[in-house]
N, C-alpha and C positions, 0 to 999 in steps of 0.2 A: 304720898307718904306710904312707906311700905313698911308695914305692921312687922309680916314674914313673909317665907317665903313661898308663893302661888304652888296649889299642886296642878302643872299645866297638865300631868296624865289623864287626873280626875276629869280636866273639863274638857280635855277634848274626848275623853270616852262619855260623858255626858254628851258630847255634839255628836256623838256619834250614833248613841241609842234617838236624838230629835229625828236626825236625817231617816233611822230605822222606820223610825214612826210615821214621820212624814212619807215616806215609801207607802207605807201599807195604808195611810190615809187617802195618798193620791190614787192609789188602785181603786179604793170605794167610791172615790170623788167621780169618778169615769164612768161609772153607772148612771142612770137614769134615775131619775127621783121615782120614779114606778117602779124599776128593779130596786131599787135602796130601799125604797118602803117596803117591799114585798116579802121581808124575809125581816124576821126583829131579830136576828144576829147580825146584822150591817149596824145599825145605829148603835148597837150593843159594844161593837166592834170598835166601831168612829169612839164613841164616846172615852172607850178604855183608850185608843191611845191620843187622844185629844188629851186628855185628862194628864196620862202620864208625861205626853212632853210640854204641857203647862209646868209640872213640876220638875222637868228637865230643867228648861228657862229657869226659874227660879231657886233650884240646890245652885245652878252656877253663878247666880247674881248673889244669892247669900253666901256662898264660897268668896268670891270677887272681894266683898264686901267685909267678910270677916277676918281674912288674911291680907287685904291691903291697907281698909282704915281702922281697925278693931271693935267693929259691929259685932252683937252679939244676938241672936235672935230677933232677929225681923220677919216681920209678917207680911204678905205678898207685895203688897201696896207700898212698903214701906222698901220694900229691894226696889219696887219697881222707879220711885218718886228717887232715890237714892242713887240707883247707877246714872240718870241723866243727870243728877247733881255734880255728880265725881265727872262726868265725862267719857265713864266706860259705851255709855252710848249715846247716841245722837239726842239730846234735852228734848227733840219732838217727839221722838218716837215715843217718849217715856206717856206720853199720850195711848199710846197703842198696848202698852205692856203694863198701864192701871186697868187699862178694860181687857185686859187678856187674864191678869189679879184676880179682878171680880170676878170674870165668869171661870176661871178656878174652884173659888169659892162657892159658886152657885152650883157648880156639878157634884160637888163634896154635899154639899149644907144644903142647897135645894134641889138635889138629883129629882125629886118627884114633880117640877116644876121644869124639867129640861124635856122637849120635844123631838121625834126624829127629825122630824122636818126642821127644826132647827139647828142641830146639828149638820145636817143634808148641807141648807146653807151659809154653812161657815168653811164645810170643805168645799163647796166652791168657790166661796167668792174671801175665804180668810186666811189660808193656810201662807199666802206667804208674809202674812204678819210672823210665823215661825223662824219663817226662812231668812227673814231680815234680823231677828236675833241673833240664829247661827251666825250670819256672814259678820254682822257686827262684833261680836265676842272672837269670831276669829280674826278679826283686826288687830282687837285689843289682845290677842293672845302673840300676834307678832308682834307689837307693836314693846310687850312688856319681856320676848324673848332678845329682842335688839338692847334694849335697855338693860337686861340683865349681860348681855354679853360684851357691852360697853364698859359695863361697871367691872367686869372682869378683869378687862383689860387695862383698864385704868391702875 
C-alpha cells in the first residue's frame, strides 16, 4: 500500500552518507586495538560515525515507513520491528536492526556507559550488520523503482 510517493533521492543519498561512514569506519577498524586505544580521537571518531549511520539506517526506515504505510513518528525499535513486518527487509534481520535501535539509544542516553573497547569491537566484528541494510534497502529501492515503472506504463 502506497501512502505517496518514496523520495528514492533522499534515500539513496542517505546510503550514500552510510557507505561514507562505513568507509572511514573501516579505515579505524585496520588498526590495532593498541593503536585504536592509543589515541582517544579513534574511538571519538568510530563512535561519531557509528552513531550517525545508526541514524542513517533509521531516517530511511522512518522515510520507508511514513511515505509507504502512513507511519507517523516511530521510534527506533519500532521502524526497526516494522520494516521486517512490511517485508522491506528480511523479518530475521529485524533481529539485528532492534540491537542495532538499542545500542543507538545507548550511545545518545548512555554515551557515559559506552567503552572504546567496545566500540573497537563492533568495528570488527559488526560493521556489516550496516552493510546488510544498505544492500537490502537497495533492493527494495529497485524493487519499488520497477513497480513504479510498471504502473506507468499500465
Amino acid at each position: 500500500m502506497v501512502i505517496s510517493k518514496l523520495n528514492i533521492d533522499k534515500l539513496e543519498k542517505n546510503l550514500t552518507l552510510i557507505q561514507g561512514f562505513l568507509s572511514s569506519l573501516r579505515e579505524l577498524s585496520s588498526m590495532t586495538e593498541a593503536d585504536f586505544l592509543s589515541d582517544k580521537r579513534n574511538p571519538a571518531s568510530a563512535e561519531s560515525y557509528l552513531r550517525r549511520s545508526l541514524e542513517s539506517v533509521f531516517d530511511i526506515g522512518r522515510h520507508i515507513l511514513a511515505k509507504s504505510y502512513g507511519f507517523k513518528e516511530l521510534e527506533y525499535k519500532k521502524i526497526a520491528m516494522e520494516l521486517g513486518e512490511k517485508g522491506i527487509v528480511d523479518k530475521e534481520y529485524t533481529k539485528v536492526l532492534l540491537k542495532m535501535a538499542g545500542y543507538r539509544n545507548r550511545m545518545v542516553h548512555l554515551y557515559h556507559e559506552v567503552s572504546p573497547k567496545e566500540i573497537y569491537e563492533i568495528l570488527k566484528n559488526h560493521l556489516f550488520d550496516i552493510d546488510r541494510f544498505a544492500l537490502e534497502i537497495s533492493r527494495f529501492i529497485e524493487n519499488y523503482k520497477k513497480t513504479a515503472t510498471a504502473k506507468k506504463q499500465e
